[in-house]
C-alpha positions as a Python dict, from the first residue, in 0.01 Angstrom:
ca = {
    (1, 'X'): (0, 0, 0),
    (2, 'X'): (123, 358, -118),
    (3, 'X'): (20, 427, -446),
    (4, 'X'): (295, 530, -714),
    (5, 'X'): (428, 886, -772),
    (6, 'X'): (466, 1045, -1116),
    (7, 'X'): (700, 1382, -1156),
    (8, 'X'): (540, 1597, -1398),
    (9, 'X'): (822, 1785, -1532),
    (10, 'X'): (675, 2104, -1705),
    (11, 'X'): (944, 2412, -1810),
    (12, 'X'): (708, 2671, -1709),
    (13, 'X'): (378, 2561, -1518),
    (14, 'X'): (158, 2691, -1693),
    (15, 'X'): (118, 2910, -1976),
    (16, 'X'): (-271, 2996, -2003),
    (17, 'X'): (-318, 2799, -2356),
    (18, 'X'): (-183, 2512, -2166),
    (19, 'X'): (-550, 2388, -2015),
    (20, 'X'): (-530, 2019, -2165),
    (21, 'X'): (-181, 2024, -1960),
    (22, 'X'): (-329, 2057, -1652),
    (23, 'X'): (-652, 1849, -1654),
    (24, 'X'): (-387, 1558, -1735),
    (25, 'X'): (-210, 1637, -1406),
    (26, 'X'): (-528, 1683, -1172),
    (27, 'X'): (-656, 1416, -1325),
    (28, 'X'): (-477, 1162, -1222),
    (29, 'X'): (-670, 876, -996),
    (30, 'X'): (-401, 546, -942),
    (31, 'X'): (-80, 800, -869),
    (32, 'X'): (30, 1057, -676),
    (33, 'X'): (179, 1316, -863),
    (34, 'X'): (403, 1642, -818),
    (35, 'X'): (495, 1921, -1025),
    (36, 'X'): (832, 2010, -1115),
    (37, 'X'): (956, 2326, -1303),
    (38, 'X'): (1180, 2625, -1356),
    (39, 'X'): (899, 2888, -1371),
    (40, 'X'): (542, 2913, -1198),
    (41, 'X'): (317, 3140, -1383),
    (42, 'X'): (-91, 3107, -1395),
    (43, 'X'): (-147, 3072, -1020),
    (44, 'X'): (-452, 3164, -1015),
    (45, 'X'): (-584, 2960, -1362),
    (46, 'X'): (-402, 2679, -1288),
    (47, 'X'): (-353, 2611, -850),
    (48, 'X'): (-231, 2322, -737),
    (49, 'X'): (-204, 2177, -356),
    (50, 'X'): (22, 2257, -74),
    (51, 'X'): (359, 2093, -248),
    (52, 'X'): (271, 2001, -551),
    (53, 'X'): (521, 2228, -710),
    (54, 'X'): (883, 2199, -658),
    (55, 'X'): (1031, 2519, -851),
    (56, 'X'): (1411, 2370, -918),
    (57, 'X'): (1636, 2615, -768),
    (58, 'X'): (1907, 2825, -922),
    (59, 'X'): (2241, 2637, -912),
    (60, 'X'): (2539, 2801, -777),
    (61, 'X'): (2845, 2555, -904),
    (62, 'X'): (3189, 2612, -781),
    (63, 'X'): (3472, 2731, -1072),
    (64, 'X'): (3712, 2489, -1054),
    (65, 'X'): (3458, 2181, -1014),
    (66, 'X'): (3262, 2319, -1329),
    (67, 'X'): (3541, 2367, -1509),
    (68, 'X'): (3671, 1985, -1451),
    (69, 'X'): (3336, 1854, -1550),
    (70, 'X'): (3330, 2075, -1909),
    (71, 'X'): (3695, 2037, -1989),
    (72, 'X'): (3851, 1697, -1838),
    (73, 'X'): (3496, 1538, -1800),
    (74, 'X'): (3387, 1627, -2060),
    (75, 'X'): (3019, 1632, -1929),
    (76, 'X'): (2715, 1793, -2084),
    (77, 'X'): (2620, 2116, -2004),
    (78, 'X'): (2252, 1964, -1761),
    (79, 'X'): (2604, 1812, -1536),
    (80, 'X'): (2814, 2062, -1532),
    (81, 'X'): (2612, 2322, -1450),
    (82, 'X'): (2502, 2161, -1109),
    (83, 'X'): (2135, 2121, -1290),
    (84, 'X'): (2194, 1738, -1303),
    (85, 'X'): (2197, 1714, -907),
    (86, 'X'): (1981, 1920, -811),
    (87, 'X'): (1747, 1737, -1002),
    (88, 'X'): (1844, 1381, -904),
    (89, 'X'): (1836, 1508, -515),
    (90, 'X'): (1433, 1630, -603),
    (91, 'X'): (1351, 1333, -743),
    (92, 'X'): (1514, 1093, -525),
    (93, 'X'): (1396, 1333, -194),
    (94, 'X'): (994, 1234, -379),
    (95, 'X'): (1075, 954, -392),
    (96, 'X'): (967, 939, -767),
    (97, 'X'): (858, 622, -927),
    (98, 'X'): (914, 730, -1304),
    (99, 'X'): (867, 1117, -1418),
    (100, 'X'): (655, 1257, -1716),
    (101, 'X'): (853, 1493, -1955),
    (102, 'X'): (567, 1736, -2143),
    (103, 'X'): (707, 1862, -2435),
    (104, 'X'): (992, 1673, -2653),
    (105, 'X'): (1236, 2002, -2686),
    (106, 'X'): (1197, 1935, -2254),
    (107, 'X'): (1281, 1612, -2298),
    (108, 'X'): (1606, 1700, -2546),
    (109, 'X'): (1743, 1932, -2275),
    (110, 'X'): (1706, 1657, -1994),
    (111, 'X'): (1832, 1369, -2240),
    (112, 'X'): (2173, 1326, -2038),
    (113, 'X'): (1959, 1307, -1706),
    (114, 'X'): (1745, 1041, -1906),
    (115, 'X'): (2022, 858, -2026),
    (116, 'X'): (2171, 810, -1692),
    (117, 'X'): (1840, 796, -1409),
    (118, 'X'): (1763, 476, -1352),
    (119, 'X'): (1362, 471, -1299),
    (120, 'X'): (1190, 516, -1620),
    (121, 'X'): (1108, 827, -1858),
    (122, 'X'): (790, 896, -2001),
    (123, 'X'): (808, 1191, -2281),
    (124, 'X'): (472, 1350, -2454),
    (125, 'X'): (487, 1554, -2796),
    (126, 'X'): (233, 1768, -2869),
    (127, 'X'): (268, 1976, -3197),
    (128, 'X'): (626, 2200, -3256),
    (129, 'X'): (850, 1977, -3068),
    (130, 'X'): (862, 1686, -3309),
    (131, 'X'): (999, 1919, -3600),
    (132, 'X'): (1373, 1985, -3718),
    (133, 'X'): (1507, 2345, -3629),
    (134, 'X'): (1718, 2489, -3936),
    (135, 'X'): (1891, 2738, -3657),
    (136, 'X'): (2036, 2404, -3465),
    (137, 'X'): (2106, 2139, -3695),
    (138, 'X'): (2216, 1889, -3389),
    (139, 'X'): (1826, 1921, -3271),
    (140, 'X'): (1723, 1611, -3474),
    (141, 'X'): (1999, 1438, -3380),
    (142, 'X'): (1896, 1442, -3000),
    (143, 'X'): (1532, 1375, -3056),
    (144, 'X'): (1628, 1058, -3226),
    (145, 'X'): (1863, 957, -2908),
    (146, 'X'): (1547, 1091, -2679),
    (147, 'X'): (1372, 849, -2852),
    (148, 'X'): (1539, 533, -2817),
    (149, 'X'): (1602, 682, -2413),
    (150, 'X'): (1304, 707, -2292),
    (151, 'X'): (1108, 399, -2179),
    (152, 'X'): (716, 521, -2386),
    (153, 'X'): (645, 830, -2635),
    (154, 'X'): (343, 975, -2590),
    (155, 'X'): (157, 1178, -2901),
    (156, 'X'): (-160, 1328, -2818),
    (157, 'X'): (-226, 1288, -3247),
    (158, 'X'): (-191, 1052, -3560),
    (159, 'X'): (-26, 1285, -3747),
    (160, 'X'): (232, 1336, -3444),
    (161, 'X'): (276, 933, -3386),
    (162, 'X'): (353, 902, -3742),
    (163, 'X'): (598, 1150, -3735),
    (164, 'X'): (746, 1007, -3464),
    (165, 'X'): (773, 692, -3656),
    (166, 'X'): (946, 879, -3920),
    (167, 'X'): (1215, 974, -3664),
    (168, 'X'): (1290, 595, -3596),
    (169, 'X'): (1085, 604, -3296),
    (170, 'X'): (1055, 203, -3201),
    (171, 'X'): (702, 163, -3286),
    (172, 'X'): (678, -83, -2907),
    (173, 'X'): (723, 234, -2762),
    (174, 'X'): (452, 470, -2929),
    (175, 'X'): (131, 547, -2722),
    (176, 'X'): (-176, 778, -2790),
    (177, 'X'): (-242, 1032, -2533),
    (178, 'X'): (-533, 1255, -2631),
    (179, 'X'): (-679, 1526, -2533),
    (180, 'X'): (-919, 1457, -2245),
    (181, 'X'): (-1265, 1697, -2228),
    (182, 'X'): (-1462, 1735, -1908),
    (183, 'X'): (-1767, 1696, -2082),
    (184, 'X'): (-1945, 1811, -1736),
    (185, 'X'): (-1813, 2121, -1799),
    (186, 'X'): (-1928, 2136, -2155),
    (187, 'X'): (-2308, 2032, -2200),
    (188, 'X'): (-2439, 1952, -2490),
    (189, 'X'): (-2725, 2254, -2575),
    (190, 'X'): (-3028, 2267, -2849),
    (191, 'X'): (-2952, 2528, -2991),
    (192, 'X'): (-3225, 2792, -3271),
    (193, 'X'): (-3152, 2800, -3636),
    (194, 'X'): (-3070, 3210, -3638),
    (195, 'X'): (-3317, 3479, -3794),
    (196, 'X'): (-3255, 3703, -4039),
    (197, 'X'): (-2886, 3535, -4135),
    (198, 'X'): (-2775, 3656, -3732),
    (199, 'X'): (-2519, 3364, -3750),
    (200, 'X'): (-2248, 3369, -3448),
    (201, 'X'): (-1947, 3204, -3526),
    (202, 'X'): (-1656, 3175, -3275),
    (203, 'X'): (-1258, 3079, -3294),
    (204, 'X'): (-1070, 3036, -2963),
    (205, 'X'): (-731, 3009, -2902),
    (206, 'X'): (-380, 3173, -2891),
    (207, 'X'): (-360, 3453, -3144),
    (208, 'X'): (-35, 3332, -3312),
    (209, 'X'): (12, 3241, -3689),
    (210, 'X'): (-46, 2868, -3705),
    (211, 'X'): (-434, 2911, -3676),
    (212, 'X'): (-504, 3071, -3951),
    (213, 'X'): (-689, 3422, -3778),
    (214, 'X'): (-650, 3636, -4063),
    (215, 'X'): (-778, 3339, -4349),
    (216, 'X'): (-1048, 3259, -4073),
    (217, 'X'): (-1092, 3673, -4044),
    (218, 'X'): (-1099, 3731, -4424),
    (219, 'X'): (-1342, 3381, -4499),
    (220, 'X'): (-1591, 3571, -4240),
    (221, 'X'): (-1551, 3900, -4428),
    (222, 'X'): (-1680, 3727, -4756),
    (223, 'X'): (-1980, 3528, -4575),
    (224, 'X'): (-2055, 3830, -4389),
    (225, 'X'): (-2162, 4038, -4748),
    (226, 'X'): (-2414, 3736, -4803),
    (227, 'X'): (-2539, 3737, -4375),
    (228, 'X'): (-2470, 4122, -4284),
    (229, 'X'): (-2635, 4041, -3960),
    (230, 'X'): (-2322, 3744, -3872),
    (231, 'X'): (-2092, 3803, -3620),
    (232, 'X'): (-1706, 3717, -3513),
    (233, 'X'): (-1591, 3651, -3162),
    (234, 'X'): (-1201, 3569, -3186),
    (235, 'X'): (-1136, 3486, -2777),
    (236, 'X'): (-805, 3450, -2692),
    (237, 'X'): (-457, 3643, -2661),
    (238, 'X'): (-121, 3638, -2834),
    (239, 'X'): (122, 3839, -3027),
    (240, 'X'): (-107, 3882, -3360),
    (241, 'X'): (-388, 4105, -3210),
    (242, 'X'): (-285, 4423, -3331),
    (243, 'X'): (-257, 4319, -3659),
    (244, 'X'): (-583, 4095, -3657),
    (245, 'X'): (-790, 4412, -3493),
    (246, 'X'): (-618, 4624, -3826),
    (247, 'X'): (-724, 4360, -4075),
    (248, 'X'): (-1063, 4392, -3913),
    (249, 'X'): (-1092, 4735, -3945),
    (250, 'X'): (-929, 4800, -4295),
    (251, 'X'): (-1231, 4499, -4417),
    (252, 'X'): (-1485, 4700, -4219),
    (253, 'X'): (-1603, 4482, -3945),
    (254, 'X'): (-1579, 4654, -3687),
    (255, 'X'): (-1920, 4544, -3583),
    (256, 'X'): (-1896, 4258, -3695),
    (257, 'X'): (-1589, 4124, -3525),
    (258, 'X'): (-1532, 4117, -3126),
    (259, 'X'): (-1179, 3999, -2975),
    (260, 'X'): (-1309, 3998, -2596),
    (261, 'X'): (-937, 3831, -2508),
    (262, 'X'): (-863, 3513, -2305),
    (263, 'X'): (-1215, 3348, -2171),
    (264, 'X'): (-1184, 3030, -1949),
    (265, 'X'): (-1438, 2849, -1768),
    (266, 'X'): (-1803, 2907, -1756),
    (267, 'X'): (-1765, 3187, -1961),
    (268, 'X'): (-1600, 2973, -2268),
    (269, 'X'): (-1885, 2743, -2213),
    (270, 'X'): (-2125, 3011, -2232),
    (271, 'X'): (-1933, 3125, -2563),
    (272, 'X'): (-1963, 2809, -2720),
    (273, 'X'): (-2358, 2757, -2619),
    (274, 'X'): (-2430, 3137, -2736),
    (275, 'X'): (-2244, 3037, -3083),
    (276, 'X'): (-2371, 2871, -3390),
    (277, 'X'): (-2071, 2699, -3542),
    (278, 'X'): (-1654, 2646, -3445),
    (279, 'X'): (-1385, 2763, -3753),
    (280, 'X'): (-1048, 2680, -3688),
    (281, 'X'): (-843, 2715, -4033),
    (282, 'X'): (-501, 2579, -3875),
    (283, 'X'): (-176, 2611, -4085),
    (284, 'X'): (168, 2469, -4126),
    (285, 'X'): (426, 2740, -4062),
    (286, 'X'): (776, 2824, -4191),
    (287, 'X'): (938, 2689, -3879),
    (288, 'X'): (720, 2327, -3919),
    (289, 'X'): (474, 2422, -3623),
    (290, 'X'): (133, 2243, -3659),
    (291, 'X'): (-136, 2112, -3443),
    (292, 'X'): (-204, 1847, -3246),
    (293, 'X'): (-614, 1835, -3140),
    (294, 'X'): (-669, 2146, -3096),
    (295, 'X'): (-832, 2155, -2731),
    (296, 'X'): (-1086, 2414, -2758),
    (297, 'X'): (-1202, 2269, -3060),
    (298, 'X'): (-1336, 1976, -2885),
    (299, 'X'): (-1469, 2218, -2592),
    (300, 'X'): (-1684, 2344, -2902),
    (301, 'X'): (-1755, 2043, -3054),
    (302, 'X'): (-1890, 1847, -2716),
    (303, 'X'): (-2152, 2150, -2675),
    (304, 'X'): (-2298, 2047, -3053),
    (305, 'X'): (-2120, 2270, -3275),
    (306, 'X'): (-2061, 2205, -3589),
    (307, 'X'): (-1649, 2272, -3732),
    (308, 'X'): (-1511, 2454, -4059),
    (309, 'X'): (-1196, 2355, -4031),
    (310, 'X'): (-842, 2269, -4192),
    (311, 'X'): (-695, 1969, -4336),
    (312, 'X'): (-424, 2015, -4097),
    (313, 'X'): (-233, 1812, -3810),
    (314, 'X'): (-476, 1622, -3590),
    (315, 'X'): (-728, 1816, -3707),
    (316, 'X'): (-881, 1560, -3931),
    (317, 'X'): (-839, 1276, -3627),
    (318, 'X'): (-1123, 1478, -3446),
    (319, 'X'): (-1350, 1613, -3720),
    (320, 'X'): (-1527, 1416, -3958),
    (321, 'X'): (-1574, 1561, -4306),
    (322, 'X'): (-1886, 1574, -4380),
    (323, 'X'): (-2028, 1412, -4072),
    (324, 'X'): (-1906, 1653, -3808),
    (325, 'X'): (-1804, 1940, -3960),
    (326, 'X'): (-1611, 2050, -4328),
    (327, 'X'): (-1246, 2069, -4410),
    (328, 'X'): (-1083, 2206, -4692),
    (329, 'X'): (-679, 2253, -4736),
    (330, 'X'): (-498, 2502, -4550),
    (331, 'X'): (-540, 2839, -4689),
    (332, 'X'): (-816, 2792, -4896),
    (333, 'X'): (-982, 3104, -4800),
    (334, 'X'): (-1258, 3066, -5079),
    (335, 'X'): (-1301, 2700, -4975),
    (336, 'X'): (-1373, 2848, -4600),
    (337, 'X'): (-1616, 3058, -4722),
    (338, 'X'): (-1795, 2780, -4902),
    (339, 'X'): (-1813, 2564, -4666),
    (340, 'X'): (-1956, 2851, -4374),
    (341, 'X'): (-2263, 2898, -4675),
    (342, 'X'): (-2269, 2488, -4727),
    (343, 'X'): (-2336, 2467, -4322),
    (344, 'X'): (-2555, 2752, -4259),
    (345, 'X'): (-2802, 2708, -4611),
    (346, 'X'): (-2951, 2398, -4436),
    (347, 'X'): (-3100, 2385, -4163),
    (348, 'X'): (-3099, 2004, -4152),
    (349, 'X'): (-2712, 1983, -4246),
    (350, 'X'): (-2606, 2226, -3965),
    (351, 'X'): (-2834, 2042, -3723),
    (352, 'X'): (-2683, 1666, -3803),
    (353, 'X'): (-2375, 1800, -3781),
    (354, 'X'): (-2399, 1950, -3446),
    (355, 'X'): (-2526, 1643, -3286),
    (356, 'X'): (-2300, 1439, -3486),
    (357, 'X'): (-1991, 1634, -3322),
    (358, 'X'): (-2106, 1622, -2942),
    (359, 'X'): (-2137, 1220, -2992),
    (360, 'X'): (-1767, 1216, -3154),
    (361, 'X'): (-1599, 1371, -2870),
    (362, 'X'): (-1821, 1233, -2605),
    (363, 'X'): (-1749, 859, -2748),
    (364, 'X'): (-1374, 954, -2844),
    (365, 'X'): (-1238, 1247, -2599),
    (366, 'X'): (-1391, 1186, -2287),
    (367, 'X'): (-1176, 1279, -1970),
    (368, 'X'): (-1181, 1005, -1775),
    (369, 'X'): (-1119, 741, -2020),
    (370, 'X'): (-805, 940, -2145),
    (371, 'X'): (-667, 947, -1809),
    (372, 'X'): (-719, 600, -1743),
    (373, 'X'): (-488, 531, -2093),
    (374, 'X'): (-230, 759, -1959),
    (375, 'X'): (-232, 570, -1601),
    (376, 'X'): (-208, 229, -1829),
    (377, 'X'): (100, 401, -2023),
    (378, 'X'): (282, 485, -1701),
    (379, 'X'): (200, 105, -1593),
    (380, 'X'): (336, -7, -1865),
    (381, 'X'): (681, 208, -1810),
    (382, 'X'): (727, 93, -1486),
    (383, 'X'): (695, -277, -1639),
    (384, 'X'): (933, -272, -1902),
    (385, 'X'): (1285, -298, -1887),
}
């Protein structure tokens, strides 16, 4: 009996921050799955077998038949720009049993495809895409009509379901898909309470404003006067290293503070296991972007380290105040540095945490048992009518 196939339909496949993306793909055991997208990048992070990408070709759509579709038609812009068929012709040349949207502005785009293909749509949110856009008004409007199209929602957070809910999502339709960790890949260590205050703290992930770098940056700056001998490492890339490297050096950390760019792999594990605790001060932005579970939080957190975090987005979902880590509102600079001296002034708290964090993820964020959900959830779509 041939097993089902799942399209995976991705924009660009992948961006490097997009790790969680493709564990979910290569993870799958029941189906078969293929890639589709408009852009390969990563190639070399992120390789996939002979055929497992189909990169949808340019269209080339004939004047007069474009211009009956916009103007007589009336069609959307996906048909009348030949986009429509080409896709249907993919699809249907898979032989696709349902396809998997990532990303709900993806899933807007594609809505009159959705609308109109007759196997069912799976679409997943995962932070930005479930907010309104003050530059396009008509945004909100289409998410709510995604919504009712496609046959489940996937939110890889509470705070992301709920928000879903608040767009009139039908709650039937509403799944969990979290954030699977290889925890293989991640061992839990025992790791030495530091001598002479030498504490090693580490942040990684994209260097853009909704994690909080510089509040992170200037909470370290403050704990640093009280452990001279701490240290920084920032690992990751994005648009805000230039001015994170000048706030470092105008606070005078130079030696203090170490942006070593984007580490994957064994070296992110050895990161983690040569660090003493995870910060990750995550923020709500002007344009409504926030969090889901942040992955490399819960890379951290499965090798027994401790989080000084954010009341923020799913953040909460995966750390438990007091238990696994410490959260204070978004911001709160002071509060950060209080709760980097309330870990690190007991050796017993910062210990109990640890452990208490690399249970959490291993009982709540384990790989396999995610994708097994996500398998159920495409189940499921194929079932319902």
């Amino acid at each position: 009996m041939n097993r089902p196939t799942v399209a995976s339909y991705c924009t660009t496949f992948l961006k490097p921050e997009m790790l969680h993306i493709y564990r979910q793909i290569k993870g799958l055991r029941r189906y078969d799955t293929f890639v589709i997208c408009k852009e390969r990048q990563s190639e070399d992070l992120y390789p996939m077998p002979e055929g497992g990408i189909e990169v949808a070709p340019g269209v080339k759509s004939n004047f007069l038949r474009r211009f009956w579709l916009k103007y007589v038609k009336r069609e959307p812009a996906i048909v009348y720009r030949g986009e429509y068929g080409v896709l249907a012709g993919l699809l249907n040349r898979r032989e696709a049993d349902l396809m998997h949207v990532y990303f709900g502005h993806t899933g807007v785009h594609l809505l009159p495809f959705i609308q109109r293909w007759p196997k069912p749509t799976v679409v997943s949110f995962h932070g930005m895409d479930v907010q309104t856009r003050a530059h396009d008004p008509s945004y909100e409007v289409r998410l709510r009509e995604l919504l009712k199209a496609s046959r489940l929602v996937l939110a890889r957070s509470q705070s992301l379901l709920d928000r879903l809910l608040e767009l009139d999502c039908p709650v039937e339709k509403v799944r969990m898909n979290r954030t699977g960790i290889p925890l293989d890949q991640f061992p839990t260590i025992s790791r030495s309470w530091p001598e002479n205050g030498a504490w090693h703290l580490v942040q990684a992930c994209r260097l853009i404003e909704k994690k909080g770098l510089d509040d992170a940056i200037h909470a370290f700056a403050a704990f640093a006067k009280v452990h001279p001998q701490s240290r920084f490492t920032i690992a990751g890339e994005g648009p805000l290293l230039e001015p994170l490297q000048k706030l470092r050096d105008e606070l005078g950390l130079q030696n203090n503070i170490q942006f070593p760019g984007f580490v994957k792999g064994s070296a992110l594990r050895d990161l983690f296991h040569s660090a003493h605790l995870f910060i990750h001060p995550s923020r709500m932005t002007a344009d409504q972007n926030q969090e889901g579970v942040p992955n490399a939080m819960l890379e951290a957190m499965a090798t027994g380290l401790p989080v000084v975090a954010t009341l923020h987005g799913g953040i909460p979902e995966a750390v438990r105040d007091g238990v696994t880590g410490l959260l204070v509102p978004e911001r709160d600079r002071s509060g950060l540095e209080r709760s980097l001296h309330d870990l690190t002034d007991s050796p017993a708290t910062w210990e109990r945490m640890g452990a208490a964090a690399a249970l959490d993820v291993r009982e709540n964020f384990e790989s396999s048992e995610q994708i097994a959900k996500l398998e159920q959830a495409y189940d499921e779509a194929r079932e319902r009518r």
